[in-house]
Each structure stands twice: as C-alpha cells, then as structure tokens.
Residue frames as qw, qx, qy, qz and C-alpha x, y, z in Angstrom:
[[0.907, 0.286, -0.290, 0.107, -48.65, 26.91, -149.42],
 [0.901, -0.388, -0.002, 0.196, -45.59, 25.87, -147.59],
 [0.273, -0.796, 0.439, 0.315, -41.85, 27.10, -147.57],
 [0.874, 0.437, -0.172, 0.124, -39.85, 25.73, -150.40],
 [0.428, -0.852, 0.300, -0.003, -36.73, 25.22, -149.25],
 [0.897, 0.358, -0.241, 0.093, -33.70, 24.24, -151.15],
 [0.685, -0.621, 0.324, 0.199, -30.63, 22.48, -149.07],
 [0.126, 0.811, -0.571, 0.023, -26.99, 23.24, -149.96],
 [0.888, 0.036, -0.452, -0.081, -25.47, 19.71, -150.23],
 [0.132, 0.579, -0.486, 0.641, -23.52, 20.37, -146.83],
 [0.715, -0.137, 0.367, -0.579, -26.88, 19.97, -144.85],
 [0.978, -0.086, -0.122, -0.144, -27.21, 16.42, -146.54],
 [0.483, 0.506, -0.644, 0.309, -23.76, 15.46, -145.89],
 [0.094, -0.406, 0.680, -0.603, -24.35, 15.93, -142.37],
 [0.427, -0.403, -0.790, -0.178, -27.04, 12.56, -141.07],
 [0.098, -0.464, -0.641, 0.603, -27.74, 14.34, -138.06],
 [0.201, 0.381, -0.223, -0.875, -28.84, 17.77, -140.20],
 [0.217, -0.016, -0.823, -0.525, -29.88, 15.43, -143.18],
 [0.299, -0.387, -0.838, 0.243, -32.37, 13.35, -140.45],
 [0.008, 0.335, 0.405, -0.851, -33.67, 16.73, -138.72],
 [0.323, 0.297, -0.248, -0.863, -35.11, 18.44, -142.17],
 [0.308, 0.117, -0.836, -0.438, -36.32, 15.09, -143.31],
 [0.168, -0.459, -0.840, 0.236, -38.21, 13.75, -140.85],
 [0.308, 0.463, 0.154, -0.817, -39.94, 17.89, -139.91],
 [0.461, 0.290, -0.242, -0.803, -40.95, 17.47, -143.50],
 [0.393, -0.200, -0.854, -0.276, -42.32, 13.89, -143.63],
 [0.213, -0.359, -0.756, 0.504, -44.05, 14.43, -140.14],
 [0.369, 0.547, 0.333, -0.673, -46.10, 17.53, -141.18],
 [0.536, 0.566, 0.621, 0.085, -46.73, 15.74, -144.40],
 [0.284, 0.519, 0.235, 0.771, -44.87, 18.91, -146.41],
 [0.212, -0.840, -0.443, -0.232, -47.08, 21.16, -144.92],
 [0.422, -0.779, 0.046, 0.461, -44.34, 22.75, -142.49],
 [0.215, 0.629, -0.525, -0.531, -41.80, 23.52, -145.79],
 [0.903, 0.397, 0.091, 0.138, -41.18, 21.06, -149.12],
 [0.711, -0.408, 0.403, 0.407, -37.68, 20.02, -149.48],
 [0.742, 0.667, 0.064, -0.029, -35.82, 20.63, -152.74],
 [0.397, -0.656, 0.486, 0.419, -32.13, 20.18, -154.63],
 [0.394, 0.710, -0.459, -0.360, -30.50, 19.56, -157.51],
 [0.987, 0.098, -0.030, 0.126, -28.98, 15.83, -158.82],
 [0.462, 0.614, -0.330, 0.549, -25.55, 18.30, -158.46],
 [0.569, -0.622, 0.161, -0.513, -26.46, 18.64, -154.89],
 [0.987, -0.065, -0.059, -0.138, -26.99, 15.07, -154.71],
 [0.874, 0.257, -0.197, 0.362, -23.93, 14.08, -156.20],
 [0.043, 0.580, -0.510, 0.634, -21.68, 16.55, -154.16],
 [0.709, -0.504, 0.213, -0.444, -23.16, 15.13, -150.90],
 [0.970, -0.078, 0.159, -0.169, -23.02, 11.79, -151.52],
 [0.660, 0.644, -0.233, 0.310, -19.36, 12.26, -152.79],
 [0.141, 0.626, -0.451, 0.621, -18.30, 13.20, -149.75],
 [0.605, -0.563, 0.443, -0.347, -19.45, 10.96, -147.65],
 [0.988, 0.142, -0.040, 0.052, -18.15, 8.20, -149.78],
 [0.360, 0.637, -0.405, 0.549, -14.98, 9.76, -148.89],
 [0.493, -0.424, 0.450, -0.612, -15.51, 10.53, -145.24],
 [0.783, -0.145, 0.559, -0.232, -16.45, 6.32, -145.02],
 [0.431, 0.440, -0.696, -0.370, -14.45, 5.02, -148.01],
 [0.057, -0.185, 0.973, -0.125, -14.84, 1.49, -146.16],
 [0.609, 0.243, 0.460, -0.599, -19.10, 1.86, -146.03],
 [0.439, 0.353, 0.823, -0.077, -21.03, -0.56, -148.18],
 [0.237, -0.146, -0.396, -0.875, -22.36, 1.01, -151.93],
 [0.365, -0.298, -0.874, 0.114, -25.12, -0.25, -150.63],
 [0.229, -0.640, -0.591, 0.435, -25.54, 1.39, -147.46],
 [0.120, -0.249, 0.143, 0.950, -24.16, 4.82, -149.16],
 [0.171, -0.274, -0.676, -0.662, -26.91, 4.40, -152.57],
 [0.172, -0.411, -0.859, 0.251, -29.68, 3.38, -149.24],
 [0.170, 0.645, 0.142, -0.732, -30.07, 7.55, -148.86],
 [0.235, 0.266, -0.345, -0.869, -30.67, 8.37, -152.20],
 [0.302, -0.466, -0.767, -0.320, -33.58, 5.59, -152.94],
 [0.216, -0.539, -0.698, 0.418, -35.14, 7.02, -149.72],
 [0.017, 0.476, 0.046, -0.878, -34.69, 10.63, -150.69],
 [0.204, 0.005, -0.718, -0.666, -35.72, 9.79, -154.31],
 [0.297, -0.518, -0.792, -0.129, -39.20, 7.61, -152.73],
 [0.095, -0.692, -0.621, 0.356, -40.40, 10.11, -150.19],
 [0.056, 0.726, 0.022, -0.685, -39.56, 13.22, -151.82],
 [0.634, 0.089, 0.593, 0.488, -40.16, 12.62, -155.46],
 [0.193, 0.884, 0.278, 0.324, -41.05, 16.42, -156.50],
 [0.621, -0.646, -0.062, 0.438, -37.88, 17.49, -154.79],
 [0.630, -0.224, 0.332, 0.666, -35.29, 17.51, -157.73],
 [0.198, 0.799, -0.164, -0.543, -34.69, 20.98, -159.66],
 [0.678, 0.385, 0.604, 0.165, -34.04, 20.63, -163.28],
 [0.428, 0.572, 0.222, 0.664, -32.77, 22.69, -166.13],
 [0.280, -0.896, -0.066, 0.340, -30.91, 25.02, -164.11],
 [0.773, 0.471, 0.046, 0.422, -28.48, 27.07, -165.50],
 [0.418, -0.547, -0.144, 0.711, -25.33, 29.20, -163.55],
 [0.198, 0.375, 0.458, 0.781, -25.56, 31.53, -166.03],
 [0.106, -0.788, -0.460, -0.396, -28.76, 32.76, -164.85],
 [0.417, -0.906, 0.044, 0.051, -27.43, 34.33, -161.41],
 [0.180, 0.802, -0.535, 0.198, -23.74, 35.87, -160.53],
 [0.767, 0.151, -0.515, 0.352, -20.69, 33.57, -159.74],
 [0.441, -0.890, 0.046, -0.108, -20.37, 34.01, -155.77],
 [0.025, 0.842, -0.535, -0.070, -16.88, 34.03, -154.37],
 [0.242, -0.235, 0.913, 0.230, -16.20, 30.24, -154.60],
 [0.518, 0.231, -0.640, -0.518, -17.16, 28.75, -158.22],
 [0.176, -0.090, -0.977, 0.077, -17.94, 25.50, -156.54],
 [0.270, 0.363, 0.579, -0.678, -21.29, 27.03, -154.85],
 [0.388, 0.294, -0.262, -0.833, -22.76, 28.44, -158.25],
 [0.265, -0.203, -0.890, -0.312, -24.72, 25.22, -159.15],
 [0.134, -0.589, -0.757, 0.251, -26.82, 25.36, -156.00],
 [0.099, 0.566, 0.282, -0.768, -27.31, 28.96, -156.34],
 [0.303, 0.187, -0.513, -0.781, -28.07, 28.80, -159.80],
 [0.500, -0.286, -0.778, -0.252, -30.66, 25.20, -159.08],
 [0.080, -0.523, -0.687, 0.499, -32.36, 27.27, -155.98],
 [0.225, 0.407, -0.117, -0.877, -32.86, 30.26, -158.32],
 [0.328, 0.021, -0.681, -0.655, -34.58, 28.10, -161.01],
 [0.297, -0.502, -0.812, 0.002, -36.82, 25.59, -158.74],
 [0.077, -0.553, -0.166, -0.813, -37.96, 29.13, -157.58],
 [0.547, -0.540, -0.625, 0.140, -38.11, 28.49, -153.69],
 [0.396, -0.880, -0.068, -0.251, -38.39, 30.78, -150.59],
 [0.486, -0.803, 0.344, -0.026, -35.45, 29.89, -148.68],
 [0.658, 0.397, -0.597, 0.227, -31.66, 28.53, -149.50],
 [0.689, -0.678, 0.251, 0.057, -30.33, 26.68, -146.08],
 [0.610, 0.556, -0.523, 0.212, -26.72, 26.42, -146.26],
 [0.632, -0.705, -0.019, 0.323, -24.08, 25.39, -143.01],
 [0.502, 0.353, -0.046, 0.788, -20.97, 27.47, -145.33],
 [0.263, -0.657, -0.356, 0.610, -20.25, 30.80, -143.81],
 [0.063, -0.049, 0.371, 0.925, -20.45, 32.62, -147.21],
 [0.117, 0.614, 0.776, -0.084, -24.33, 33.47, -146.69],
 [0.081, 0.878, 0.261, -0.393, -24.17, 36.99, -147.31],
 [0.090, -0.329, 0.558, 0.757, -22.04, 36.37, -150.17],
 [0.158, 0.361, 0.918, 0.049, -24.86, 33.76, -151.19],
 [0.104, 0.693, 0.633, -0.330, -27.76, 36.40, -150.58],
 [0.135, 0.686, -0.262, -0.665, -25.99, 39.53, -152.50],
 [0.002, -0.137, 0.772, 0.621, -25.29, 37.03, -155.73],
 [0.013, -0.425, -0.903, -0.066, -29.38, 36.42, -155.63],
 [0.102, -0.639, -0.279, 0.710, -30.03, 39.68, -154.44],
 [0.067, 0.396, -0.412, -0.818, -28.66, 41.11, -157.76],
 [0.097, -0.079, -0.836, -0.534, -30.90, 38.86, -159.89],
 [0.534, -0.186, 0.005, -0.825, -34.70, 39.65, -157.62],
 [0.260, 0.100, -0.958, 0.059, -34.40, 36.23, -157.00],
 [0.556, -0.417, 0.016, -0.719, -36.88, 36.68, -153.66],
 [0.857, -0.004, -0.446, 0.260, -34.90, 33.87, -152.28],
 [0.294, -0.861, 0.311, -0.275, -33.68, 34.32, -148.75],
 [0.516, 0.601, -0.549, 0.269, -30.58, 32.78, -147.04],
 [0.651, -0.622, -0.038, -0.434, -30.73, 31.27, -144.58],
 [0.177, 0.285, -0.925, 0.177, -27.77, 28.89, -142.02],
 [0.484, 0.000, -0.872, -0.073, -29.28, 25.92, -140.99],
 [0.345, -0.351, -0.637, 0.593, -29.41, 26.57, -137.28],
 [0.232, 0.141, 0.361, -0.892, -31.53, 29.67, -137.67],
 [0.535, -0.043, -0.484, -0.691, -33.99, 27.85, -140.21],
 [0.453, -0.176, -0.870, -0.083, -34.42, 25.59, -137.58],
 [0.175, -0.284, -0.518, 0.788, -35.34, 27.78, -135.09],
 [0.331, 0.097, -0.237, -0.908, -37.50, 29.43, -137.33],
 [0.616, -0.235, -0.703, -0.267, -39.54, 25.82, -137.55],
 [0.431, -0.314, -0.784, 0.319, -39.43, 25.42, -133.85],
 [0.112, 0.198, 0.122, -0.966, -41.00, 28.97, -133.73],
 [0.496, 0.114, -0.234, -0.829, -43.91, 28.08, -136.03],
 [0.833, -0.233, -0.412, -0.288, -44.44, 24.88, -135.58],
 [0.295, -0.466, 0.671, -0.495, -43.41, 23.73, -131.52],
 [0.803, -0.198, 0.490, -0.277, -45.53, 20.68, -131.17],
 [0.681, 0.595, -0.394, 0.162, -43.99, 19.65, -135.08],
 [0.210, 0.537, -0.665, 0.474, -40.01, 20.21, -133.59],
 [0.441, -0.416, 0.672, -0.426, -41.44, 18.62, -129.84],
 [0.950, 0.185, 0.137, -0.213, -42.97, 15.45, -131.46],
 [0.623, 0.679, -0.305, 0.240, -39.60, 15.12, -133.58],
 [0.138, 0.626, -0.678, 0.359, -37.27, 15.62, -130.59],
 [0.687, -0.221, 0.570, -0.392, -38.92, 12.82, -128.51],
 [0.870, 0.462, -0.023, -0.169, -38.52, 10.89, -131.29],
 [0.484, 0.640, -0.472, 0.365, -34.52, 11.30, -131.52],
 [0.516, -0.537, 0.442, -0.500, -34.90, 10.95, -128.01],
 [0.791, -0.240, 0.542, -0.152, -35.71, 7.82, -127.82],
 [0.792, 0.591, -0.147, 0.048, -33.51, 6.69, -130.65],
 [0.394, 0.604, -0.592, 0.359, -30.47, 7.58, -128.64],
 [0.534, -0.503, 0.462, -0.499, -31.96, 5.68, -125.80],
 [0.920, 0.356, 0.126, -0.106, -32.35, 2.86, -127.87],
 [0.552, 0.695, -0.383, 0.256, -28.79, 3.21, -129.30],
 [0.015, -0.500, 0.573, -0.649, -26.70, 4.16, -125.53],
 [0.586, -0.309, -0.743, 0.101, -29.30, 2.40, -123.38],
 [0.149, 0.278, -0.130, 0.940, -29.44, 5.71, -121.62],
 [0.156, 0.501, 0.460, -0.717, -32.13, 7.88, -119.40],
 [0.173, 0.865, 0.445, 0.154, -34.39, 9.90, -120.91],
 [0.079, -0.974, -0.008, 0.213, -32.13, 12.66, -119.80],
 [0.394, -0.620, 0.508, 0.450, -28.51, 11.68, -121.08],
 [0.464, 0.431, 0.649, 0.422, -30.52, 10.67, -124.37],
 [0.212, 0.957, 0.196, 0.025, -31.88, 14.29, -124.78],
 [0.390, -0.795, 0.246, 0.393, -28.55, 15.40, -123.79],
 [0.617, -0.151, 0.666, 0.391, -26.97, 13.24, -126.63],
 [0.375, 0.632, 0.580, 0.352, -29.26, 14.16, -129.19],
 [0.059, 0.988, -0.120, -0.081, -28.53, 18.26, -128.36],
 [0.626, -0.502, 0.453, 0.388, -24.62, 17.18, -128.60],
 [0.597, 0.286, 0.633, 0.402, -25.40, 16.00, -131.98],
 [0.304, 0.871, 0.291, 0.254, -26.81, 18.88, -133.42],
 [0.149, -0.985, 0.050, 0.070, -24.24, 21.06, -131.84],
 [0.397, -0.604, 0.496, 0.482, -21.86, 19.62, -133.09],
 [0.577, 0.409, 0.675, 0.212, -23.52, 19.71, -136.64],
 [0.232, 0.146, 0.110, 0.955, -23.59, 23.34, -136.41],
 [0.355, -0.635, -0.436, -0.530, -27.25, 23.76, -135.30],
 [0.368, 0.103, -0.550, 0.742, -25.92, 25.26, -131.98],
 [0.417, -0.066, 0.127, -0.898, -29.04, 27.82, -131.16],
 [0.821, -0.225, -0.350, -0.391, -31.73, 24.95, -131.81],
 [0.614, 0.160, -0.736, 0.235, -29.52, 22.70, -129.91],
 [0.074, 0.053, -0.505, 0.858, -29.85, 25.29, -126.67],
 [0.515, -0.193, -0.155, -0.821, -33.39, 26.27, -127.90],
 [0.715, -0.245, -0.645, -0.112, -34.65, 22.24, -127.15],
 [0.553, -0.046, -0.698, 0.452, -32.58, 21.93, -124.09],
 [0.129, -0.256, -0.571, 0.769, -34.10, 25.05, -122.21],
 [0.421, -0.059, -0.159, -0.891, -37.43, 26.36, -124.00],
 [0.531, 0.073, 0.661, -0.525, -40.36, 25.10, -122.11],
 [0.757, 0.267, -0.209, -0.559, -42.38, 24.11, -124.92],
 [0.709, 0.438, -0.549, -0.066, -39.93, 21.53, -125.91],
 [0.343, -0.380, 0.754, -0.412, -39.63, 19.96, -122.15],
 [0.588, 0.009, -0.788, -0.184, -39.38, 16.19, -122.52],
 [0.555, -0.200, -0.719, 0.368, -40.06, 15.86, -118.14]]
C-alpha cells in the first residue's frame, strides 16, 4: 500500500507546495502516497490565506476546498484527540500532531522548523510516524518515483510558459524559483541538475 501522508496546514497554505503534493498524488492515482489532514488543518490554511489576500473572492478562496474535498474524499482525519500525544513546544501545532497520530499515517510533512520537536512528541507515544520537511519528502518521491516527479515538472513547465510566454528554459527556471522560494530548495536544485529530470 502507499505512504499515508498527513500535511501540516503550512504545506497547503503555500499553492506552489499545495499544487506539487496534489497533482504527484492525483497523477499516480494514490499509488505514489494518499494525502491526509484534519478539517483543523483545513481551517488553519485557509485562514491564512484569507488573510494573506483579504481582497480575493470567497469564491475563489472556498474553490480549494471543493477541489480538495472532490478528489481526495478519504483524506479527512476524524475524532482526533490532543490528549492522545504530548503538547510540543508551540500549543498551536498539537491538533495536527494529535490528527496525524489518529488517521495513523507513515509520514507528517511539515515546512515549520520544529521537526525534531514534532518527531520526539510522537516518538514518546510509538506513534511509527516519521517527520518529515517538505523539501526532503519531495526528494524522497523524486527518488522513487522519477518518471512520476519528470511527467509533473513538464507539466508546471509548460504552465509557466503559458503564464510568462517564456522558453522552455526560463519556464523551468521559473517553476524551480517557485519552489525555492516555497522552501523546497533541494528538489528545486534536484530538477534543475539531475539527469533524469532533463526537460532538453
């Protein structure tokens, strides 16, 4: 079976990050990992970018969550409770570590830099939940699955050619910009210079 993998509401916040995990997991049909989160997740995400674009459309803001809700509809955790695991060093995290400890998945992705507070409050409970930042879980996908992650970046490619009106090269360029400046710095390098993932 496939990686579970529950995302810290950080990763959706970000649309480049948000876009990256979504699409890997609609393109191998699940089968590379299965998404998962919490309706606390949700709502923390989607809180913050209604902040971050106070001027956007309810509309366009509500547009992600029917999509996330229609393609991933065995995503959302349920009757979690913080209780079950320790309180890590900021109180605001303990939902998601307490609704990745209950939907019982394989890997937390976070972009915070408290992961190894993250992994010791899970640690203590046998969870069997690893920790993971963003930018190495993607690297970990473009390790196991390459033609997955190269199908996907020719894709974004030509989205930002489409967007900029661009090359083929100052679109790849754009699309590694993005992610590095999403925090997914290592994948970002990994595209631009690992053969596999040569677009020319």
């Amino acid at each position: 079976m496939s990686l579970a993998v529950f995302v810290d509401a950080n990763i959706l916040f970000s649309r480049c990050l948000r876009d990256w995990l979504v699409m890997l997991a609609l393109d191998s049909q699940h089968t590379a990992f299965r998404l998962r989160w919490s309706e606390a997740v949700l709502a923390e995400a989607f809180y913050h970018l209604r902040r971050k674009y106070p001027d956007a459309p309810e509309q366009q803001i509500e547009r992600w969550r029917d999509r996330l809700d229609q393609n991933f509809p065995e995503a959302k955790v349920t009757s979690w409770n913080p209780n079950d695991v320790p309180r890590p060093q900021d109180p605001n995290d303990h939902h998601v570590l307490a609704a990745a400890y209950a939907g019982e998945v394989d890997i937390l992705i976070t972009s915070d830099s408290d992961i190894n507070d993250f992994q010791a409050c899970l640690d203590q409970v046998d969870a069997g939940i690893e920790v993971h930042h963003v930018d190495d879980f993607l690297c970990m996908i473009a390790d196991r699955h390459p033609h997955l992650v190269r199908l996907r970046y020719l894709s974004q490619i030509a989205y930002w050619q489409r967007r900029a009106g661009s090359t083929v090269e100052a679109a790849a360029d754009s699309s590694n910009e993005a992610l590095d400046r999403a925090g997914a710095k290592r994948f970002a390098f990994l595209l631009g210079t690992d053969g596999r993932f040569r677009i020319w």
